[in-house]
C-alpha positions in Angstrom: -35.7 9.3 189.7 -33.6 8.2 192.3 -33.5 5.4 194.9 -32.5 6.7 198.3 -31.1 4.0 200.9 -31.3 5.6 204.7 -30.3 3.1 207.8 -30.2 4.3 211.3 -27.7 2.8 213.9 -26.9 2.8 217.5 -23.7 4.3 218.0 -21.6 6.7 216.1 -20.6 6.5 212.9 -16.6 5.9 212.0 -17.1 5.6 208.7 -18.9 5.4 205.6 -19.2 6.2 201.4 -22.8 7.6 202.4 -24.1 10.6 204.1 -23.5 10.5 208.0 -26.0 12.8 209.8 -26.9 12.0 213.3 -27.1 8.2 213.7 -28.4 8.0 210.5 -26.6 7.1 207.3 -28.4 7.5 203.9 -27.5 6.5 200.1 -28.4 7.7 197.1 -28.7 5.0 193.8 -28.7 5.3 190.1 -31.5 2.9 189.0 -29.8 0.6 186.9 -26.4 0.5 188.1 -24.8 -1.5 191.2 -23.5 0.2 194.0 -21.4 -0.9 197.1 -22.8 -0.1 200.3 -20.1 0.7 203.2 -20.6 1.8 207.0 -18.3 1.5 210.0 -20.4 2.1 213.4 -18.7 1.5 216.5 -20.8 0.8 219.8 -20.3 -0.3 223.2 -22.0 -4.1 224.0 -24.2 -3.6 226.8 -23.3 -7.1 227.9 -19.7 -6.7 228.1 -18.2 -6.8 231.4 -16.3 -3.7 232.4 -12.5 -2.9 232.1 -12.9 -2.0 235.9 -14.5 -6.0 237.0 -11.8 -7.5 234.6 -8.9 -5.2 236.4 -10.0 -6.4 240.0 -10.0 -10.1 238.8 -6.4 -10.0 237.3 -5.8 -8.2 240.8 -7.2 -10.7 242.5 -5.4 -13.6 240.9 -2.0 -11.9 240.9 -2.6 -11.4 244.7 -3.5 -15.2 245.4 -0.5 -16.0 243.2 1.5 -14.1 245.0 0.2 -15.3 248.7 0.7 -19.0 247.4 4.7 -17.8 246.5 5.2 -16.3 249.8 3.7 -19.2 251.7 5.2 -21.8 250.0 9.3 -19.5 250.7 8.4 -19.7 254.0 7.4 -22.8 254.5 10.4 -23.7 252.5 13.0 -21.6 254.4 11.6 -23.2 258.0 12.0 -26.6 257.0 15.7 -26.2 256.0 16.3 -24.2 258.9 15.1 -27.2 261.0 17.4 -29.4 259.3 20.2 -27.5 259.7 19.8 -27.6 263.6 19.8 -31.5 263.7 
């Protein structure tokens, strides 16, 4: 008789040497005999910040960098403009 392997995941399957049948992977075994077992599941991490929260922060940062420049040119360009009237 055979010895059936079956593991359920959360995501969707990418790859595997097993049957693949919604969410579920299975294995069939040759008592006796050793077998590699191989899946590739790919799911999201429910903890993972967002692509969107991580766009508006590099925004963000490139903006204040950017404000910090422009300030700093224009404090820059008064200062020598007062020198060159004295």
């Amino acid at each position: 008789s055979d010895v059936q392997l079956k593991i359920a995941f959360p995501g969707s399957i990418r790859q595997t040497d097993g049957t693949a049948a919604q969410g579920v992977i299975s294995w069939t075994f040759q008592p006796g005999t050793v077998t590699d077992v191989n899946a590739v599941v790919e799911y999201p991490d429910p903890a993972a910040p967002s692509w969107i929260g991580w766009s508006l922060l590099l925004f963000l940062v490139v903006g204040v960098a950017v404000a910090i420049v422009y300030v700093l040119a224009a404090s820059s360009r008064t200062q020598s403009r007062s020198r060159a009237r004295r």
